[in-house]
DOFIZA-481625 format. One record per residue (C-alpha): residue number from 1; residue in three letters; x, y, z. Coordinates in Angstrom, 2 decimals. Layout:
// residues N
i|aa|east|north|up
NUM|ala|X|Y|Z
...
This chain:
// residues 136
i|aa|east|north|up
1|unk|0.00|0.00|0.00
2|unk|1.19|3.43|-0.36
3|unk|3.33|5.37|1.78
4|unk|0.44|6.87|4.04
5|unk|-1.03|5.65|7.48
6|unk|-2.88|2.71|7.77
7|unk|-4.33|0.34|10.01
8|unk|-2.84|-3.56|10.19
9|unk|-4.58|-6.78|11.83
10|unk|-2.64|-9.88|11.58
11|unk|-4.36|-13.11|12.54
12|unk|-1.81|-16.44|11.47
13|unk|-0.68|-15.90|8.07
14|unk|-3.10|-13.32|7.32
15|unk|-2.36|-9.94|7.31
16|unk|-5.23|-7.45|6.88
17|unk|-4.27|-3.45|5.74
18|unk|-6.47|-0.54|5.96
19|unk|-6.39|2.95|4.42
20|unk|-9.18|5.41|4.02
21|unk|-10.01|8.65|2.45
22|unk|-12.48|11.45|3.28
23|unk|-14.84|12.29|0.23
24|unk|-15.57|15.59|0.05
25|unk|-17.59|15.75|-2.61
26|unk|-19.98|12.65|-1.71
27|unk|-20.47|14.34|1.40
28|unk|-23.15|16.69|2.44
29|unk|-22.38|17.68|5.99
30|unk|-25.79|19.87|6.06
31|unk|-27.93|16.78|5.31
32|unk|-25.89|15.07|7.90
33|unk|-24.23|12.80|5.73
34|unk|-20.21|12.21|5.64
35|unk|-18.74|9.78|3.23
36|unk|-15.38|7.84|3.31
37|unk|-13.87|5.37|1.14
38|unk|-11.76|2.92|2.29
39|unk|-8.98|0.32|0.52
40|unk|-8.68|-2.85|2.03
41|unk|-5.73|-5.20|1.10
42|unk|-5.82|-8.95|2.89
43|unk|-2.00|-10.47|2.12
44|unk|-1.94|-14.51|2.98
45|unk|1.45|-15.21|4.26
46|unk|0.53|-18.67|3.94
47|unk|1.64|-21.47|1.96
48|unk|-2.10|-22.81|1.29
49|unk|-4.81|-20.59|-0.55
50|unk|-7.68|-19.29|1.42
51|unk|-10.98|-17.88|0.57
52|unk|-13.18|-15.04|1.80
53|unk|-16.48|-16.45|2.06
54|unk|-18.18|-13.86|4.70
55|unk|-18.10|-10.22|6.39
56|unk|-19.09|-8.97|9.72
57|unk|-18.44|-5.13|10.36
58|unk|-19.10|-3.22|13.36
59|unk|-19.66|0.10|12.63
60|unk|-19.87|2.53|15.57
61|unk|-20.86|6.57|14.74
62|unk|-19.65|9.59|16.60
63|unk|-22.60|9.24|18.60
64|unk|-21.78|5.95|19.95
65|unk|-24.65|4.32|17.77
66|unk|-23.70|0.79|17.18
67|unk|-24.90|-0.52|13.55
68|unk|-23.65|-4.42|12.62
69|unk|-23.46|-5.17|8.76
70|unk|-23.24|-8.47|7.70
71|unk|-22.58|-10.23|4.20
72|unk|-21.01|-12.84|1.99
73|unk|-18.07|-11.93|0.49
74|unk|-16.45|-8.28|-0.51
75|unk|-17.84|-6.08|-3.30
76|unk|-19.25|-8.97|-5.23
77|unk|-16.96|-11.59|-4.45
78|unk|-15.59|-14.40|-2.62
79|unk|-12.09|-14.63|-3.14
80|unk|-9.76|-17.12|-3.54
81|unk|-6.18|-15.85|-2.20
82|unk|-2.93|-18.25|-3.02
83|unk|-0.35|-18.49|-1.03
84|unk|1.70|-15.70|-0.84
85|unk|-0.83|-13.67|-2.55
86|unk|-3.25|-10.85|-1.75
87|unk|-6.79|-9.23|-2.97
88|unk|-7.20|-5.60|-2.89
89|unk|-10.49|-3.90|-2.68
90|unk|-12.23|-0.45|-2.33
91|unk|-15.18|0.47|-0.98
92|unk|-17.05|3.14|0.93
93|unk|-19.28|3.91|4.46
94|unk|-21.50|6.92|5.04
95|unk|-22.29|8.12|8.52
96|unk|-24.89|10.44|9.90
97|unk|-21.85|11.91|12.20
98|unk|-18.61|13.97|11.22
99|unk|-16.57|10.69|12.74
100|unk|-16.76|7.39|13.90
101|unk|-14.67|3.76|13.28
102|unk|-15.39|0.45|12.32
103|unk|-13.92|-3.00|12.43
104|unk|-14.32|-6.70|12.22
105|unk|-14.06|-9.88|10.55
106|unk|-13.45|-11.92|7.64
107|unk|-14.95|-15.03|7.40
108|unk|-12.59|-17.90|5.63
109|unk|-12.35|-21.28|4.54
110|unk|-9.15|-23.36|2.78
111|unk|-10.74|-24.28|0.11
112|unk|-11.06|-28.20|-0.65
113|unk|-11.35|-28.53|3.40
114|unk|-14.32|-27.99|5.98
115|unk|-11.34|-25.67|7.94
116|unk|-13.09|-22.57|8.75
117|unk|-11.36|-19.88|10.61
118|unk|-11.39|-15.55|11.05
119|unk|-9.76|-13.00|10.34
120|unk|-9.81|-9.94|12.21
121|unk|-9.64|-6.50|10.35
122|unk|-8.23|-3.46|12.43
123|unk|-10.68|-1.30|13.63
124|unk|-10.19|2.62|12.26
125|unk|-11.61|5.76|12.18
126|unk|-13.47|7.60|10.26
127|unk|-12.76|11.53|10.30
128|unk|-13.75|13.81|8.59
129|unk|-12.72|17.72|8.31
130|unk|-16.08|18.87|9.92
131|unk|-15.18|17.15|13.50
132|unk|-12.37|19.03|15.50
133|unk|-10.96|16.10|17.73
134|unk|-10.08|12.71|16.08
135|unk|-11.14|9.16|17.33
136|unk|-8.42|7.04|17.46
């Protein structure tokens, strides 16, 4: 990932990277609505391939309102990682608050097994430009 700040999880082999980005222009702080993107890279350190079958996020706004978000795969897919190989996604959250963070879990499988196991992603923030104290 680029040279910026980012947030890292590692569970086993798995390493899980985290960078996001304020949108300016998707947001409409009047209408109480603040977008973010975020890129998301999972790297398997391993030497087996995995797949992302499932996500669980826990999304928490500046207001301490708790929202859980729950789905198969990432932005359409379920991928299949090799060994020593990543995925790279982006995607986005909107909030009803100028901040907040979320976090949570991959769900994965080796494929060709019944092995299930998870994946933690970090938890970040989300800030924004119209909130003068950061969550961290």
């Amino acid at each position: 990932m680029e040279n910026t700040p980012c947030y890292e999880a590692r569970t086993g082999d798995v390493r899980v990277l985290v960078q996001t980005f304020w949108l300016d222009d998707q947001s409409e702080p009047e209408e109480r609505r603040f977008v973010w993107a975020y890129r998301i890279r999972v790297e398997n350190h391993g030497s087996a391939a995995i797949q992302l079958l499932r996500r669980s996020w826990h999304i928490v706004d500046g207001q301490g309102r708790v929202e859980r978000v729950q789905g198969d795969g990432v932005v359409g897919e379920q991928p299949v990682i090799d060994a020593d190989g990543c995925f790279e996604y982006m995607s986005g959250a909107a909030l009803e608050t100028p901040t907040g963070f979320m976090g949570g879990t991959y769900h994965m499988i080796l494929p060709g097994t019944h092995k299930h196991f998870d994946v933690r992603i970090p938890s970040f923030s989300l800030d924004s430009p119209h909130h003068t104290a950061i969550v961290h």
